[in-house]
C-alpha positions as CSV (number, residue, x, y, z in Angstrom):
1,X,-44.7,121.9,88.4
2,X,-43.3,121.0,85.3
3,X,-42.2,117.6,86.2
4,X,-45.8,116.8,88.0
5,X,-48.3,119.9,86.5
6,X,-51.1,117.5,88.4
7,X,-49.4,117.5,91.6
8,X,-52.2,119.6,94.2
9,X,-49.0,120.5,96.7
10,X,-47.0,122.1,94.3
11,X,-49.9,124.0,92.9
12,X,-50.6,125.0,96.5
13,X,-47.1,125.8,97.2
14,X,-46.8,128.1,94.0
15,X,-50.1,129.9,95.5
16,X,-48.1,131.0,98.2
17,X,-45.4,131.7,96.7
18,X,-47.5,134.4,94.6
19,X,-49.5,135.6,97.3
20,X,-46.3,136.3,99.5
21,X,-45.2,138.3,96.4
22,X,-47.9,140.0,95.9
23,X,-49.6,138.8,93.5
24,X,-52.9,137.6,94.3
25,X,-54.3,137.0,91.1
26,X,-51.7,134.4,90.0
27,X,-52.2,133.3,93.9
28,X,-56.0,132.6,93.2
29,X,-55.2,130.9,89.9
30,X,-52.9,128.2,91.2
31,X,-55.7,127.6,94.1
32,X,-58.2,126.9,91.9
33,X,-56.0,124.7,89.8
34,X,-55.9,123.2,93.3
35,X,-59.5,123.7,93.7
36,X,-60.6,122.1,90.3
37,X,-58.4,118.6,91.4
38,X,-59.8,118.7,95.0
39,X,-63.2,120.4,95.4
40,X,-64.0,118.7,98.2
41,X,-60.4,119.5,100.5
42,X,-61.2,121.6,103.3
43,X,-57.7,123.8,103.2
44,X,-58.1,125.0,99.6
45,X,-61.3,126.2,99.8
46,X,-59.9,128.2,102.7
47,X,-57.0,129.3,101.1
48,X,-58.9,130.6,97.9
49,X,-61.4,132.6,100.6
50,X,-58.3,134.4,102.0
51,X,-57.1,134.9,98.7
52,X,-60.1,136.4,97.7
53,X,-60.6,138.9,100.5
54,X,-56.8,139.9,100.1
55,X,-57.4,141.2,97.1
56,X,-60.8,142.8,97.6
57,X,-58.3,145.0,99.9
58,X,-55.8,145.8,97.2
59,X,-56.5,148.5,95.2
60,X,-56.3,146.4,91.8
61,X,-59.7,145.2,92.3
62,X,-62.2,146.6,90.3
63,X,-65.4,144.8,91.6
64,X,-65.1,144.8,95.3
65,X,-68.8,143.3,96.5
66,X,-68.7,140.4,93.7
67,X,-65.4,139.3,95.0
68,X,-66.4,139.1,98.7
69,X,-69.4,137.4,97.6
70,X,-67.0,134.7,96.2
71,X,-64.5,134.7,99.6
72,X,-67.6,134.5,101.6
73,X,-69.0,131.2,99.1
74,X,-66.0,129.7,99.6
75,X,-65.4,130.7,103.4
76,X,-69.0,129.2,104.1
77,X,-67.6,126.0,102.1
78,X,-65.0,125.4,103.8
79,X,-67.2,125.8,107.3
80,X,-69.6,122.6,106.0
81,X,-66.7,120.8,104.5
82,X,-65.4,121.0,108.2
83,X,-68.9,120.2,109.8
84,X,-69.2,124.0,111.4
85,X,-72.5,124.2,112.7
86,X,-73.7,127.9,114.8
């Protein structure tokens, strides 16, 4: 990242690294980093979803029904980016 700070795969790949460690906040900022250079990429808007509804189930997070709101925006998203029809 600090050769290429624009680079959208290493700013996905430090996402993980964060959210493997536990750290979902640092996780969700690196996705939308991700997010704000490609709105439109099905896989981040999915990634920032699970991100979200990891950490409405930690017990860090201090408003629960806003932040499933914003995993289930993004979830629903990623469903049109993909062309998901029901």
């Amino acid at each position: 990242l600090l050769r290429h700070p624009e680079s959208v795969p290493c700013m996905i790949l430090m996402g993980h690294h964060c959210q493997m460690n536990g750290s979902t906040k640092l996780a969700l900022a690196e996705y939308m980093r991700a997010y704000k250079a490609m709105p439109d990429e099905p896989l981040i808007n999915l990634l920032i979803a699970v991100g979200y509804l990891s950490h409405v189930t930690s017990r860090r997070c201090t408003d629960r029904h806003k932040t499933a709101c914003r995993a289930f925006a993004f979830l629903f998203h990623y469903a049109k980016l993909r062309q998901w029809s029901q």
